[in-house]
N, C-alpha and C positions, 0 to 999 in steps of 0.2 A: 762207283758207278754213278756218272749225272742223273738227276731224276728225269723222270717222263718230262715231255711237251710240255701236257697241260700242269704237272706239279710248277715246272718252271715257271710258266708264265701266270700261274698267278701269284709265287713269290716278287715277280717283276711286279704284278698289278698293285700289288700291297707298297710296294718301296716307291713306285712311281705316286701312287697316295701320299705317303709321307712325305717325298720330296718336294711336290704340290704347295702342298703346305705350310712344308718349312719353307720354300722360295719364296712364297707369296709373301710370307710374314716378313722377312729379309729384306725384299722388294720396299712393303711400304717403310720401313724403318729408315732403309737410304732416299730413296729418292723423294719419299714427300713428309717421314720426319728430321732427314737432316740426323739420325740418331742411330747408324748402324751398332749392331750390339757382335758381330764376326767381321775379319777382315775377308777385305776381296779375295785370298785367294781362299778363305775358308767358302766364302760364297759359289767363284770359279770352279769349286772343286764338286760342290754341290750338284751346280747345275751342267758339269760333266759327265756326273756319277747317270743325271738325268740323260743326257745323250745317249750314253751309251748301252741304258736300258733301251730305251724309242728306238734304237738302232738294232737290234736285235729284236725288239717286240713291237715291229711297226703299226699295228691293230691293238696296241695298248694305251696310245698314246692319247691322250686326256685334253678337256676341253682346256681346262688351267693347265695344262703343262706350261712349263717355261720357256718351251721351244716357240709356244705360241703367243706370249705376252713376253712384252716389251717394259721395263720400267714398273711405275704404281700408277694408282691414280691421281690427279692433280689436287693441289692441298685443297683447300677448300675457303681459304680468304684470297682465294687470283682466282681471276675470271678464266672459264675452259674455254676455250677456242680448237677445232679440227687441224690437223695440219692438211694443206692443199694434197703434200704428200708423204704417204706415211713416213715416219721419221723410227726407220729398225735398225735392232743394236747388231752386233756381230758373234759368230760363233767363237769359239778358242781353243787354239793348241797350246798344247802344254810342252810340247818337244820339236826338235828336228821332222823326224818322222811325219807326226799330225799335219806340218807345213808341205812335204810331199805329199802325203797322201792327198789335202788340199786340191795342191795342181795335180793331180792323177781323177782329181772327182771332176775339174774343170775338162780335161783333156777329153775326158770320157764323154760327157754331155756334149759338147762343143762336137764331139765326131775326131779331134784333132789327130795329124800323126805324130807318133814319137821324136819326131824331127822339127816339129814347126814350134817356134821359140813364143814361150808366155811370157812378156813380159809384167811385171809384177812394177808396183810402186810399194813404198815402204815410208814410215814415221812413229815415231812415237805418239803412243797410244796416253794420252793427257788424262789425271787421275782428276775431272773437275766435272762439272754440269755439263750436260752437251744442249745446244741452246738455234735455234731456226733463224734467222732474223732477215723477214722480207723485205725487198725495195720496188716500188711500183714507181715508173717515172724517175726511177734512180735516188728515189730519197726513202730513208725508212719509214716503214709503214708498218710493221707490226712484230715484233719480238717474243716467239713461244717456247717453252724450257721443254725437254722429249716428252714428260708426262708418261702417258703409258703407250706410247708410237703413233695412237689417231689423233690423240686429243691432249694439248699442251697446257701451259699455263701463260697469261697474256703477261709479260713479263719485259713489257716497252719499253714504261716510262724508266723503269731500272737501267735497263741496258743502254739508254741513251747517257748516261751516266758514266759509260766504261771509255774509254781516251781510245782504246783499242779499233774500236767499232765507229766507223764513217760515218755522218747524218746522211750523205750524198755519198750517188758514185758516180763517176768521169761517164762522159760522152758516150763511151765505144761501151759502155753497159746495156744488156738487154732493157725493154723497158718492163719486163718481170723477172725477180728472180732472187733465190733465198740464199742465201748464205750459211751454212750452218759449219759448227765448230764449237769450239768448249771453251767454259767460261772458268776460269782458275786465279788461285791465288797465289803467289811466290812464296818458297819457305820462308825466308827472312822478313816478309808483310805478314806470314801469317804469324811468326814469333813476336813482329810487335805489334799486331793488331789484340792479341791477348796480352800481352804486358799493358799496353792502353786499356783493356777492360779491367783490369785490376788494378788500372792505378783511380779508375775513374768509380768504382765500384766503392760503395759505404765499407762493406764489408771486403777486404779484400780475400779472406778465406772463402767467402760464397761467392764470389762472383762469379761471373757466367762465363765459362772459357772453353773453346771451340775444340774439339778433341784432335783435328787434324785440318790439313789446307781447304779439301774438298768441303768437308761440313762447312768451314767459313766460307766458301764459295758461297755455297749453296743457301746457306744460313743470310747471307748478305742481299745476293739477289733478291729472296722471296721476302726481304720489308715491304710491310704496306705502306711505309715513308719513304720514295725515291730517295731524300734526302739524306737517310743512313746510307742506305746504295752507296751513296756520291761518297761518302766518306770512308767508304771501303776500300782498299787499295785492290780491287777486282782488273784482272786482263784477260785477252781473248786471244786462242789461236784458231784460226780456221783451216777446214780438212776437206770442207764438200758442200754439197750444195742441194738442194731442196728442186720443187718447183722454178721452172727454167721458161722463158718465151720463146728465147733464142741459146745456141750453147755455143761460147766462142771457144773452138776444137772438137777433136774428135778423140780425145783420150785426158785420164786421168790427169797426167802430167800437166795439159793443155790446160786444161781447166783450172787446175790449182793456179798455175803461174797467172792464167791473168785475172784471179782473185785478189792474189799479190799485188798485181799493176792497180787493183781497184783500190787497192789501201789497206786491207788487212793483212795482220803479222799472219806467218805461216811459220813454222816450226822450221831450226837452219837444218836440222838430221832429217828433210823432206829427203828421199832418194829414189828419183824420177826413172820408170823404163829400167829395173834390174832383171836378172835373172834368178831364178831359185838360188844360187850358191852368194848368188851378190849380197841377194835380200837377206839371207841368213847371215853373210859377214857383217850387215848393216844390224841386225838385231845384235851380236855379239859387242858391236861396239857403243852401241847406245846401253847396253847393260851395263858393259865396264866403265861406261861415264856415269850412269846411273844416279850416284850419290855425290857428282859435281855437277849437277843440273841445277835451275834456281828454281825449277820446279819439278811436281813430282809425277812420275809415269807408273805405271804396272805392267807394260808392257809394249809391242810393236805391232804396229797394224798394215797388213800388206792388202794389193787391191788390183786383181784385172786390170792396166791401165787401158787398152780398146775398150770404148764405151759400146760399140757394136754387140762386142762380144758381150759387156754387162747387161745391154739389152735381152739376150737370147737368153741367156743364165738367170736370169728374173731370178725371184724370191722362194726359198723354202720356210714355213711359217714364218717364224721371226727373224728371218735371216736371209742376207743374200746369199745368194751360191757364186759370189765373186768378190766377197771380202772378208778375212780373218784376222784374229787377234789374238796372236802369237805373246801368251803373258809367260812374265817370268817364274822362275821356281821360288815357292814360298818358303818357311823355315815349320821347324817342329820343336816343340814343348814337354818339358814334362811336370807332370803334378799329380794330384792326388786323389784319388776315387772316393767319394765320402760317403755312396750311397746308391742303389738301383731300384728305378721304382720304374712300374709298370702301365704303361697309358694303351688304351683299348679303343681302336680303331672301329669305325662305322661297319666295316666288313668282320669286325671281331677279333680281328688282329691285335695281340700282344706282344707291345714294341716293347723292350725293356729300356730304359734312357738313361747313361748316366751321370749322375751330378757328381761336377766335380770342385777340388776348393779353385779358387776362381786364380786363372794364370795368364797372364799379358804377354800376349806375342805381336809383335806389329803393331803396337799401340792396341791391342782388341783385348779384351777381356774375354776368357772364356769360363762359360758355366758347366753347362752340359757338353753331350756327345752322344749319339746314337750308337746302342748296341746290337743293332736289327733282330735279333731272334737269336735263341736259347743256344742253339748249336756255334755260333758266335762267342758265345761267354765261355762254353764247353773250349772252345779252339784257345783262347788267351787266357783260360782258368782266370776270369778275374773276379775278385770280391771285394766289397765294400774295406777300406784302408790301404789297397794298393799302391804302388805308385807306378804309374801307367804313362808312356808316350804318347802325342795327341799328332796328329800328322797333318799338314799345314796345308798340302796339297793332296790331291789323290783321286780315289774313286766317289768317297764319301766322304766329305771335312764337316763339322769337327769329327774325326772318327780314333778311337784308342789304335794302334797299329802295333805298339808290344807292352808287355806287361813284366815293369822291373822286379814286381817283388813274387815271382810266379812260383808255385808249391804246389808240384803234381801231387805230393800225398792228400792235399786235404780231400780232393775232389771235387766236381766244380759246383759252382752255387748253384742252389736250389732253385730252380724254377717253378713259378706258382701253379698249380693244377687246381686251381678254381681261379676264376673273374674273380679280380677285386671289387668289380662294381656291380656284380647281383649273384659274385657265389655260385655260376652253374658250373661246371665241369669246365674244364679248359684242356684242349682236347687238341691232338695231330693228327692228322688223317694220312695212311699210308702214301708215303712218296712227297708228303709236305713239307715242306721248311720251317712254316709256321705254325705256332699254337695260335688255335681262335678258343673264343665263349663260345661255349655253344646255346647258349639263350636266347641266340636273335632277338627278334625286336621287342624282346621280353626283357634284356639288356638294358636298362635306361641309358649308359654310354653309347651303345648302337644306337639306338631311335634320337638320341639328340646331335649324334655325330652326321646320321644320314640327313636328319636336319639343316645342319649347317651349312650341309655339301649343296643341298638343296637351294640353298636363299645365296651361295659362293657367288663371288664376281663371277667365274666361268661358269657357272649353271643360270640360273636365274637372277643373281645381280639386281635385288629386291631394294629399291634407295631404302634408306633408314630403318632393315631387319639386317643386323648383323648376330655375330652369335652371343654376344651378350644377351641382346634379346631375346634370339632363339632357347637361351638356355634360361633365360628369365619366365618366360612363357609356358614353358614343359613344368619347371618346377611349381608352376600357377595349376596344371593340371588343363592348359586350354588346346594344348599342342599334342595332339600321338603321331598324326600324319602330314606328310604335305598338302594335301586338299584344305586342313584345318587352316591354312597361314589365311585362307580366301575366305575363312569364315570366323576372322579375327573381329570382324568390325561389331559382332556379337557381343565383346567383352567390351565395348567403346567405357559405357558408367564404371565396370570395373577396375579397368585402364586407368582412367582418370583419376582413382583414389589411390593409385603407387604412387612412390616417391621418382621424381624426375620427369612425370608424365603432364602434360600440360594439351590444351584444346590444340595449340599451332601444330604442334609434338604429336601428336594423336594423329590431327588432319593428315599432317605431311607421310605419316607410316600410313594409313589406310589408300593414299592416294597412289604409296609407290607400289601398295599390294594392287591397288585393283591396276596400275601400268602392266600389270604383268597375266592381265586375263588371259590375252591374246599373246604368248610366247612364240619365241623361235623355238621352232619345234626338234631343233639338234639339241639346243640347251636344254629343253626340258627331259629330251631323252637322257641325257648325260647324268642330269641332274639327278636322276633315279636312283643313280650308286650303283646298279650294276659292275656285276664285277668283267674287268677285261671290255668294256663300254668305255675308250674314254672319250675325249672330244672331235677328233679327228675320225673315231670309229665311227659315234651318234652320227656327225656329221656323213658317212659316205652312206650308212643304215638309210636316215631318212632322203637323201642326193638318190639311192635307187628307188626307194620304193614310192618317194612322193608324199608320205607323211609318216606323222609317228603311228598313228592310228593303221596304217599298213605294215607297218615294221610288227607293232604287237600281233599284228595277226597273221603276221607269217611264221612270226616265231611262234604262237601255239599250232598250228599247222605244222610246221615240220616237228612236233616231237613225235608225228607217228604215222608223216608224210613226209617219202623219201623225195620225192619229186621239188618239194619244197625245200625241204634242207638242202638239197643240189643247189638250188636257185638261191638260198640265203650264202651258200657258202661260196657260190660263184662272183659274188660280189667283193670287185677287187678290194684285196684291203683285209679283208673276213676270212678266216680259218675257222676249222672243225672246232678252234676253242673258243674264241667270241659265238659260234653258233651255239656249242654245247651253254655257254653260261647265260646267253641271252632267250634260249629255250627251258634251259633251268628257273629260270627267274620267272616265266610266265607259268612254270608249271605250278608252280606253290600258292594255292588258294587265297592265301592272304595280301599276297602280291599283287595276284590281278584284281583282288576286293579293291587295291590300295591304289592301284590306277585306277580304275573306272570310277572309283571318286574323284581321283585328283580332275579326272575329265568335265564330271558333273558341272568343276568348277571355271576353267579353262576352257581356252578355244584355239590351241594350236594350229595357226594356218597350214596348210601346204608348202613343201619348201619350191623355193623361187630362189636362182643362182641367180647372184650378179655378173651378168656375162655378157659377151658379144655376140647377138643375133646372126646367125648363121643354115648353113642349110642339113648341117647335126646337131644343131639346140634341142634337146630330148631325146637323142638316139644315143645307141648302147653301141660302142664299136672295139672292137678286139682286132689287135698288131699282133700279126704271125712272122716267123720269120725274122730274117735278118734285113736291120733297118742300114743305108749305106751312106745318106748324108746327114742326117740329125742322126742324135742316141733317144733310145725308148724310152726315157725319163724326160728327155724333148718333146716327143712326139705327146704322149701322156699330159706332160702341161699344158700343150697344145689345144689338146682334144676337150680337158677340162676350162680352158679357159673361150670356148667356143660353145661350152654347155652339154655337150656332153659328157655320158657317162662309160668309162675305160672296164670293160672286163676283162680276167684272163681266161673264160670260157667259151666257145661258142654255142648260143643255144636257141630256139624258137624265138626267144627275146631278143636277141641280137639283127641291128638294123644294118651294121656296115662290117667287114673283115679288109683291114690295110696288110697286102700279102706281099712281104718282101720275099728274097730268094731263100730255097732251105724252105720255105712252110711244107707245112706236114699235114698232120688229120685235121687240126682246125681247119687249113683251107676245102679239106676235103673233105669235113662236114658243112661248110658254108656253101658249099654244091647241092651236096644230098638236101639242104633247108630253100634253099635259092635266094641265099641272102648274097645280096651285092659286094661284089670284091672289088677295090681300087689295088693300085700300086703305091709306092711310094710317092713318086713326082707326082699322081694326081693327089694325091693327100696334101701335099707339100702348094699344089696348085689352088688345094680349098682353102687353106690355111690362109695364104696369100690374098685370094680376093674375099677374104671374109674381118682384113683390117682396115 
């Protein structure tokens, strides 16, 4: 029997935590230490495993999800620069199937019929840096690496270095416009660019050699010496383009080719205007050439060619809804289970993880493996000496997927019935999946973990409190609460007498705490740790009510005011389980002791969308009914990108009702309220003269 609702989705909420997490860490490893420690597809598989929770738990979905960050942050010896415009990665399939479904989610949005031909463009998908590089007046002008999609690294004087990449473009070039594509190294430059570091190296046993093309890409680029740069055998294929003034065409294809005519290389497997069965013959054969390429890929990238069309399809978080990245099938391993230890989650969740002896797949070293929860270990009877399958792609990577040495008599391991880290009870609650402590924030792993959550790039994003600190500070005894981080600058003389801590050191943390008086007030909500709150949730919470300071007080109001909890749960987005847990959380005395301090210290504005002034900027409006030229996922981005707010309820609150044909009670309680009804074409009329 599945469990309940609410059982499920907070199994989700816990794994959507952990994957958080592990992506984040993933994240900066590749893109700003040049030092992945999993391969891509152990990573792809990660942040699928992530999809497909969000896809199912759309009110789960977290301020740090992966869905919504792009990359890491930029290293920190290159200058940050914004990109003009965002610069977002792509989703991924894993099969045939994913690439249909694909074009069935465009068809759908778009309105299309079953008949009318997508065509698709196709290329290999280049295993290297992805890199912006502007021309103003047709000569370059600035060069930034993705960073984390808003903010790049200024990465110029490098790339003027690459042979690949034009100083100038010809005549019939816009007088703006970005070029972007990925910067790579050739297998055979990168085999002798490390035989050159070790013939050049004192030592040739230590010397410093690149684990694979892409780290030497990437490693090459980010010298603070153009000069190494130059002496890198670095090239560049370009795939798209940035910030435009003007766009010579009207579709993908168009574009690309006269990138080409400007003078950058373009990949020769470019395959312009396919259909679904084309574009999949073109991925089968770029696989089977795969390992005669001079460089290396992970996979194929297909793309809306009508730019018309890509316009309408615009962005879902970090991703457009008009281009995917169809990777290949990874491989599986096997090795050995040496150990199970258990790490205890801010929500008190007991992940069990297991270490394993370390096995090379894909040139990656793998250590661990996540065992999610007890009933998991119960299912592959594994125990420490096992020898265990690791699965290379999936739901979860690194994740055990069979267990060779399995022996139903012993019984399965033991799972801990206390906290490791303060010894309460470790406890399952009927219909749960998972064991928690039950200590709360009596927990020191709980209180330092909600910590951390707290000061996370997607919560708060505190410059210079990271969780070393955070866990350096608890064990000082200065830290119990969030509010405490605001009244750090108390410990300033005590500060000063650790080791690493310095007056510049000191300044620089006190000034990134006090940046942070006045927060975004989604982030701070996020940041709370609430369970089943994640980013996207915070965000629509305080988008109705207008602030956080309103959200908590509608959540203690509806635990014993139905009227209210109507109106909490009416808000799109929000279910009876985000209401129950964010009603739970206000009801626990310690909880609301623990805001109304964090407030004391803080001053969360009001939330303000960045939107297009319109004549629904702050109105609440509900689509009944069947929509017949756009799809309701259209109309919806429509309505939010005009500033307003989409419910699926009609109520007193409610300023406008769009009644296509088919509406039912909603429009017929939008009578009984005498809230204003349009049709579709005048919807479609507002939309129109409101760009």
């Amino acid at each position: 029997m599945s469990p309940p609702e609410s059982d499920a989705a907070a199994a989700a909420a816990a794994e959507l935590e952990r994957l958080a997490g592990e992506i984040a860490r993933h994240n900066r490893l590749y893109h700003t230490d040049d030092a992945p420690e999993i391969s891509d597809a152990d990573y792809d598989a990660l942040v699928r495993r992530n999809a497909a929770l969000e896809t199912a738990f759309p009110h789960l979905i977290r301020a740090d999800s992966p869905s919504r960050q792009v990359g890491a942050a930029p290293a920190a010896h290159l200058a940050k620069v914004a990109h003009a415009r965002p610069m977002f990665s792509l989703d991924n399939a894993f099969g045939d199937e994913d690439v249909a479904d694909f074009l069935g989610r465009v068809r759908r949005f778009l309105s299309l019929a079953d008949d009318e031909p997508v065509a698709l463009t196709a290329e290999p998908k280049i295993d290297g840096l992805s890199c912006s590089i502007r021309y103003e007046n047709r000569r370059m002008a600035r060069a930034l690496t993705r960073g984390d999609g808003q903010v790049g690294e200024d990465v110029t004087a490098n790339v003027r270095t690459i042979a690949d990449v034009p100083d100038t473009l010809p005549g019939d070039a816009p007088d703006v416009v970005e070029v972007r594509g990925e910067i790579y190294m050739e297998k055979g430059a990168f085999a002798a660019l490390n035989a050159r570091l070790i013939a050049e190296a004192d030592d040739a046993d230590k010397a410093r050699q690149f684990a694979n093309p892409r780290n030497a890409a990437a490693g090459s680029l980010r010298q603070k010496d153009a000069g190494i740069t130059a002496s890198r055998p670095l090239r560049f294929f370009a795939w798209g383009w940035g910030e435009a003034s003007t766009l010579p065409g009207t579709t993908q294809s168009e574009i690309v080719a006269a990138i080409r005519r400007w003078g950058f290389p373009i990949t020769a497997q470019f395959q312009p205007g396919a259909t679904l069965d084309a574009a999949l013959a073109t991925y089968r054969a770029i696989e089977a050439a795969r390992a005669d390429l001079a460089f290396d890929i992970d996979g194929v990238v297909y793309k809306v060619d009508r730019l018309d069309w890509q316009d309408r399809l615009g962005f879902v978080g970090r991703a457009p809804r008009w281009g995917l990245a169809h990777k290949f099938p990874a491989e599986r391993a096997q090795t050995t289970l040496t150990r199970i230890d258990i790490q205890v989650g801010r929500t008190g969740k007991l992940t069990p993880v297991a270490r394993l002896a370390p096995v090379t797949v894909g040139g990656v070293v793998v250590t661990n493996a996540t065992l999610h929860n007890a009933d998991e270990i119960a299912r592959l009877n594994v125990w420490p000496g096992d020898r265990v399958v690791l699965q290379r792609a999936g739901d979860v990577i690194p994740q055990i997927v069979d267990n060779l040495s399995r022996d139903e008599a012993r019984g399965p391991w033991p799972f801990p019935t206390q906290c490791p880290e303060c010894q309460s009870p470790a406890v399952r609650e009927e219909g749960e999946v998972d064991i928690r402590c039950s200590g709360g924030l009596s927990c020191p792993a709980q209180t330092v973990e909600r910590l951390k959550h707290f000061v996370s790039r997607a919560a708060l994003d505190i410059e210079g409190l990271g969780e070393k600190s955070i866990q350096e500070f608890f064990a000082a005894g200065w830290l119990h609460g969030p509010a405490d981080i605001f009244r750090l600058h108390k410990q300033r003389d005590a500060l000063l007498q650790r080791e690493g801590w310095k007056d510049k050191s000191v300044d620089a943390l006190f000034a990134g705490i006090d940046a942070k008086r006045a927060p975004d007030p989604a982030r701070l909500l996020f940041g709370m740790g609430i369970r089943h709150v994640g980013a996207v949730t915070a965000r629509d919470l305080v988008k109705a009510f207008g602030s956080v300071r309103e959200v908590a007080d509608i959540a203690i109001r509806a635990q014993d005011d139905e009227a209210a909890r109507a109106e909490l749960i009416a808000v799109d987005g929000i279910g009876p389980v985000v209401a129950d847990a964010l009603c739970g959380f206000f009801a626990v005395a310690q909880n609301r002791a623990t805001w109304d301090d964090l407030l004391r210290e803080v001053a969360p504005p009001p939330y303000v969308a960045n939107v297009r002034a319109s004549p629904v900027t702050g109105q609440t409006i509900v689509f009944t009914g069947s929509l017949q030229t756009i799809s309701r996922d259209e109309a919806k981005a429509q309505a939010e990108g005009l500033g307003a707010r989409v419910s699926g309820s009609v109520s007193a609150k409610t300023d406008l009702v769009v009644a296509g044909p088919g509406a039912g009670s909603k429009l017929k309680k939008a009578a009984e309220l005498n809230i204003q009804v349009i049709d579709e074409a005048e919807w479609i009329a507002l939309v129109e003269a409101a760009r």
